[in-house]
LUMGU-79672 format. One record per residue (C-alpha): residue number from 1; x, y, z. Coordinates in steps of 0.05 Angstrom, whole numbers. Layout:
BEGIN
+-------+--------+--------+--------+
| pator |     px |     py |     pz |
+-------+--------+--------+--------+
|   NUM |      X |      Y |      Z |
...
+-------+--------+--------+--------+
! end
This chain:
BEGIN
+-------+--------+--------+--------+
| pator |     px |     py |     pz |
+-------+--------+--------+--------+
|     1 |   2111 |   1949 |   2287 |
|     2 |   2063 |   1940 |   2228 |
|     3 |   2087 |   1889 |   2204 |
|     4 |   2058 |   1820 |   2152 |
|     5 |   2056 |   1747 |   2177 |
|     6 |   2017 |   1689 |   2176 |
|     7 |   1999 |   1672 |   2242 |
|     8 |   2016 |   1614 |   2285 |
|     9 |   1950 |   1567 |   2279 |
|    10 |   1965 |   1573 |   2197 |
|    11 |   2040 |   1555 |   2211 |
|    12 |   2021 |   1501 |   2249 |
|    13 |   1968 |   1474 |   2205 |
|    14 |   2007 |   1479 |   2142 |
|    15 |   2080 |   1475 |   2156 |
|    16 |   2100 |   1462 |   2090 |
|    17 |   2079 |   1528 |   2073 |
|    18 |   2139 |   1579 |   2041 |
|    19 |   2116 |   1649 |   2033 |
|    20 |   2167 |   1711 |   1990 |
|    21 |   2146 |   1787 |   2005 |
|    22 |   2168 |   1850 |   1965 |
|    23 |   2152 |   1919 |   1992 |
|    24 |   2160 |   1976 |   1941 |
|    25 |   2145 |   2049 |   1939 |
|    26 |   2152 |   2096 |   1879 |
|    27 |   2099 |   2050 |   1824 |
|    28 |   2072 |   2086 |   1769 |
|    29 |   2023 |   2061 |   1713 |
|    30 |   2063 |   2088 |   1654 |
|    31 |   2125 |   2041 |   1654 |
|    32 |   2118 |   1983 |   1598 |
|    33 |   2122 |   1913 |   1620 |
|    34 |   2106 |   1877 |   1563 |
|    35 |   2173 |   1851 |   1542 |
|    36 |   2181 |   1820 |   1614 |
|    37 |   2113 |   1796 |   1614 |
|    38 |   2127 |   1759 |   1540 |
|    39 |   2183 |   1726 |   1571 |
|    40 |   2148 |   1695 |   1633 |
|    41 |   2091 |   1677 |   1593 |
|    42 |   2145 |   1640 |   1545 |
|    43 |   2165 |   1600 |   1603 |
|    44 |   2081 |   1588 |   1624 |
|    45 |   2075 |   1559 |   1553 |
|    46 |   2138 |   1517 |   1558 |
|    47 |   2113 |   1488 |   1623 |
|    48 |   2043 |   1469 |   1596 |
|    49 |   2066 |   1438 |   1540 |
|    50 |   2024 |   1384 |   1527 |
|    51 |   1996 |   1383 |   1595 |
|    52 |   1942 |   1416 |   1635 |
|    53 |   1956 |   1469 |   1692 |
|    54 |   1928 |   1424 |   1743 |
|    55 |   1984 |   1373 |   1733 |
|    56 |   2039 |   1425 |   1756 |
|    57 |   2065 |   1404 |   1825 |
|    58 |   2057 |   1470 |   1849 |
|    59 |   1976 |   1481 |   1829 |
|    60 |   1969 |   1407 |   1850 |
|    61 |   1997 |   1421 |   1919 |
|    62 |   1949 |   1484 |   1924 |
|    63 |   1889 |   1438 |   1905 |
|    64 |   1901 |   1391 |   1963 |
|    65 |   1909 |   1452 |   2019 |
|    66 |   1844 |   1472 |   1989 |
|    67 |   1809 |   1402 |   2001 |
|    68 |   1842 |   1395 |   2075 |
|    69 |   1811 |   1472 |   2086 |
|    70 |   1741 |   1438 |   2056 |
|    71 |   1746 |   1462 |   1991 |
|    72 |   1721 |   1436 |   1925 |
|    73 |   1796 |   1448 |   1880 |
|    74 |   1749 |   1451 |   1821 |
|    75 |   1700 |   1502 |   1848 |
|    76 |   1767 |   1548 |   1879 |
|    77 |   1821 |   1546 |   1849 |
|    78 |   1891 |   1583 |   1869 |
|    79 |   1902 |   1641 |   1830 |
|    80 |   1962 |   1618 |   1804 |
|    81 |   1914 |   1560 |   1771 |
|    82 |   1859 |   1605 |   1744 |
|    83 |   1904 |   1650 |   1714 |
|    84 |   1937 |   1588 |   1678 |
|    85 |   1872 |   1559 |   1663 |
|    86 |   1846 |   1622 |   1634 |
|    87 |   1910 |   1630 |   1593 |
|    88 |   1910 |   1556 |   1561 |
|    89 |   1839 |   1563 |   1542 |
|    90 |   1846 |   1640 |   1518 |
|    91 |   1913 |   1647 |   1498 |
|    92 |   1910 |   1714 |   1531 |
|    93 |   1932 |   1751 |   1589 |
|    94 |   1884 |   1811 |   1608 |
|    95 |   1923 |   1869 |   1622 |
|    96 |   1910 |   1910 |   1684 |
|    97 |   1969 |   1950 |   1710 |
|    98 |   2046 |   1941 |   1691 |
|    99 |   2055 |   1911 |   1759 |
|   100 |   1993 |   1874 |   1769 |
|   101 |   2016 |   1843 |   1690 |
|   102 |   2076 |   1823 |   1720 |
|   103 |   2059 |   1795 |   1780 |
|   104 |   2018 |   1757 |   1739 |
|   105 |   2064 |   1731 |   1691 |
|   106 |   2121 |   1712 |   1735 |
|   107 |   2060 |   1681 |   1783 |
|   108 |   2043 |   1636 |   1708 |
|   109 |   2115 |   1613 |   1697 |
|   110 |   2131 |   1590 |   1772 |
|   111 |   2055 |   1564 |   1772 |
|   112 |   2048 |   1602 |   1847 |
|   113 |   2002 |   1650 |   1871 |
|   114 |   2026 |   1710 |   1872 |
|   115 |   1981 |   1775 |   1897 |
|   116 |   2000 |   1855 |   1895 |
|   117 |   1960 |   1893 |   1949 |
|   118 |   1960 |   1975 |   1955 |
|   119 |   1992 |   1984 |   2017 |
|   120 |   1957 |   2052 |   2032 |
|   121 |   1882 |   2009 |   2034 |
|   122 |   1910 |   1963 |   2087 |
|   123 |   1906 |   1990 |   2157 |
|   124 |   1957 |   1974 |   2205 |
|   125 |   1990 |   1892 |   2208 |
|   126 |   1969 |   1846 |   2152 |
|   127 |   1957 |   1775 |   2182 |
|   128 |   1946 |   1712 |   2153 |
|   129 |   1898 |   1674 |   2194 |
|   130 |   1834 |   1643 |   2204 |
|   131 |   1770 |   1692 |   2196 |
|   132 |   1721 |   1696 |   2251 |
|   133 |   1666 |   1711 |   2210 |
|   134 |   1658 |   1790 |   2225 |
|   135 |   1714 |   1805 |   2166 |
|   136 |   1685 |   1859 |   2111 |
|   137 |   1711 |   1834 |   2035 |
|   138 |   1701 |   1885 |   1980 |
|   139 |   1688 |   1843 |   1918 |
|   140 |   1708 |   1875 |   1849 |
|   141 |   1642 |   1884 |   1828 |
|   142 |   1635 |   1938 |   1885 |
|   143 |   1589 |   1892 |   1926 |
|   144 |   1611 |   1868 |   2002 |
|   145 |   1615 |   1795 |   2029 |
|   146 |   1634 |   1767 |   2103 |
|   147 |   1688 |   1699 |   2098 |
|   148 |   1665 |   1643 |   2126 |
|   149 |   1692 |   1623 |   2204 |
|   150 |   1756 |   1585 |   2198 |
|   151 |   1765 |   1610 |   2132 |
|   152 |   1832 |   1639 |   2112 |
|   153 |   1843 |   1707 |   2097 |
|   154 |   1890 |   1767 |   2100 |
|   155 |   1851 |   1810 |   2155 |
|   156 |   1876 |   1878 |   2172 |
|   157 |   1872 |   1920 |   2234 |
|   158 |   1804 |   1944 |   2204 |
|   159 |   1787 |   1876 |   2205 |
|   160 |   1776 |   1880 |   2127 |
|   161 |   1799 |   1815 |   2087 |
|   162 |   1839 |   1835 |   2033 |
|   163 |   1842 |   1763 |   2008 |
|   164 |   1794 |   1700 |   2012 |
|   165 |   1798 |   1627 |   2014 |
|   166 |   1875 |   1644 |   2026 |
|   167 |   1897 |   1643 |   1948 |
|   168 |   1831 |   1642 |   1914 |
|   169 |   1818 |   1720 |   1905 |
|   170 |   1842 |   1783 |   1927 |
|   171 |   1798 |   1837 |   1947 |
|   172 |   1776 |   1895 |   1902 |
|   173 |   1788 |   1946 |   1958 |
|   174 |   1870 |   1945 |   1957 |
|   175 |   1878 |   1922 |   1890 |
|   176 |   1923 |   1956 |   1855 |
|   177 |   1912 |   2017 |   1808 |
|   178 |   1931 |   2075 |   1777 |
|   179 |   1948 |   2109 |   1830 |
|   180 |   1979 |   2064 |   1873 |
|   181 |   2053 |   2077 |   1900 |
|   182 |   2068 |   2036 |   1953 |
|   183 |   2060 |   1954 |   1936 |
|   184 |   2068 |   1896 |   1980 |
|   185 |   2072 |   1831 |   1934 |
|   186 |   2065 |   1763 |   1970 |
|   187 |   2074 |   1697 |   1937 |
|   188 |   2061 |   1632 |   1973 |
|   189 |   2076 |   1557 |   1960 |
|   190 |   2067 |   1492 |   1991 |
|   191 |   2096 |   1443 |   1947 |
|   192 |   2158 |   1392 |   1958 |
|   193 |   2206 |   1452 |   1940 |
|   194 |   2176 |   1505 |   1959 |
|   195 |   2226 |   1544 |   1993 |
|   196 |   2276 |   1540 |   1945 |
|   197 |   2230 |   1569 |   1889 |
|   198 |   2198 |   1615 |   1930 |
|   199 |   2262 |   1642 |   1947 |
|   200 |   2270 |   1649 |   1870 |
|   201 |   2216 |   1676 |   1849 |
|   202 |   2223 |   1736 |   1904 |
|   203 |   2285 |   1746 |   1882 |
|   204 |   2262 |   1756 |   1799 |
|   205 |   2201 |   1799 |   1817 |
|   206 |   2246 |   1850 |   1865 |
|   207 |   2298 |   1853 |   1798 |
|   208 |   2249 |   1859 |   1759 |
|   209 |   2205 |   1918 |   1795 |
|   210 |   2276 |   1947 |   1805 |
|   211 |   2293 |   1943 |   1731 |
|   212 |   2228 |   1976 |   1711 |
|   213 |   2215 |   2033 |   1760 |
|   214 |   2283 |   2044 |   1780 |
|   215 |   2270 |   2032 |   1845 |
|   216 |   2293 |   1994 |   1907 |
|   217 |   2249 |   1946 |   1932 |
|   218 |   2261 |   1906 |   2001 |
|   219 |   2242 |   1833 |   1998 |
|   220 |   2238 |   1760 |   2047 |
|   221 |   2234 |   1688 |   2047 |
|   222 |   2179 |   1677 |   2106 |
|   223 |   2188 |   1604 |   2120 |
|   224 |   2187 |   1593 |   2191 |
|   225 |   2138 |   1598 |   2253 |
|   226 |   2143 |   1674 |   2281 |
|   227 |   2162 |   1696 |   2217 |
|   228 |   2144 |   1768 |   2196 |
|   229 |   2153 |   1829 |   2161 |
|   230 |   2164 |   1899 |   2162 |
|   231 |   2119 |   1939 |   2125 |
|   232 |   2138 |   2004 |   2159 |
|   233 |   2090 |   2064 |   2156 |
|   234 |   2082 |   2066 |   2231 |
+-------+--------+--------+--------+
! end
């Protein structure tokens, strides 16, 4: 079965870890999102109200994973975090693709990291796990890069990584574009309540990419050991 998980040693190490997925097919790039990104962005601004992202229990919960994997929280932030960062300091969302936008938005107002990969670049299983070293990333700028060993990534069965440093960056090689159809969107928290808000926020973005493309998305709360997910496509 091809199927998305994270696998056991990341379970283990991190069990506080609550992970949503959404599979869709039938995305196009001429549906309008902007009213629905407005309104999640309404909610970012209510929630950094007189306070800096980094203060949000979710981003601060990211920033310690990130020091117990060795990372400087400063130097890598979560994408939830640099989005929000960007956003204080800017007052501006880029926009990329109506999906992308959203993911983006909704990722701003729950402050969690939220990433859209093109399922036709991703050969085979997705895992979650700990690189060996011999991973091929495909930056945005066109340009390659191995992880470092231990680092976590999403590696296929290509053994591309499609993600680095877990929820620092995606990978420019399944990102989605204009073309894109089928979507698999994964968001991912560690905080006190993160099941609970994971399980809402999964819930908003499948209504939300129904709403819009008139579609019918499936969708999961991952939040136990074993867990995975279907992606189908043999």
């Amino acid at each position: 079965m091809r199927a998305f998980r994270h696998l056991d040693e990341v379970r283990r190490d991190f069990p506080e870890l609550a992970a949503g997925v959404v599979r869709v097919e039938g995305i196009t790039a001429d549906v309008s999102a902007e009213a629905r990104v407005a309104a999640f962005l309404a909610v970012a601004d209510a929630r950094l109200d007189g306070r800096a992202e980094s203060e949000l229990p979710e981003v601060r919960a990211w920033r310690r994973v990130f020091s117990r994997m060795g990372l400087k929280p400063t130097q890598y932030r979560c994408a939830s975090e640099a989005l929000l960062r960007r956003y204080r300091v800017e007052r501006v969302m880029p926009r990329v693709h109506p999906l992308v936008d959203l993911c983006n938005a909704v990722s701003m107002a729950f402050g969690v990291p939220v990433a859209a990969l093109d399922l036709d670049r991703v050969e085979g299983s997705l895992e979650v796990r700990y690189a060996r070293g011999d991973e091929v990333y495909h930056t945005f700028a066109g340009g390659t890069e191995h992880p470092n060993p231990g680092e976590v990534v999403f590696a296929d069965a290509a053994h591309r990584a499609h993600a680095r440093r877990w929820t620092n960056r995606q990978s420019g090689y399944s990102a989605v574009r204009d073309g894109t159809e089928a979507v698999l969107i994964v968001a991912e928290a560690v905080h006190d309540t993160a099941v609970a808000d994971v399980r809402e926020l999964t819930a908003v973005l499948a209504g939300e990419v129904a709403g819009l493309w008139s579609v019918e998305p499936r969708s999961a709360v991952l939040d136990a050991d074993g867990a995975r997910f279907d992606l189908g496509g043999g």
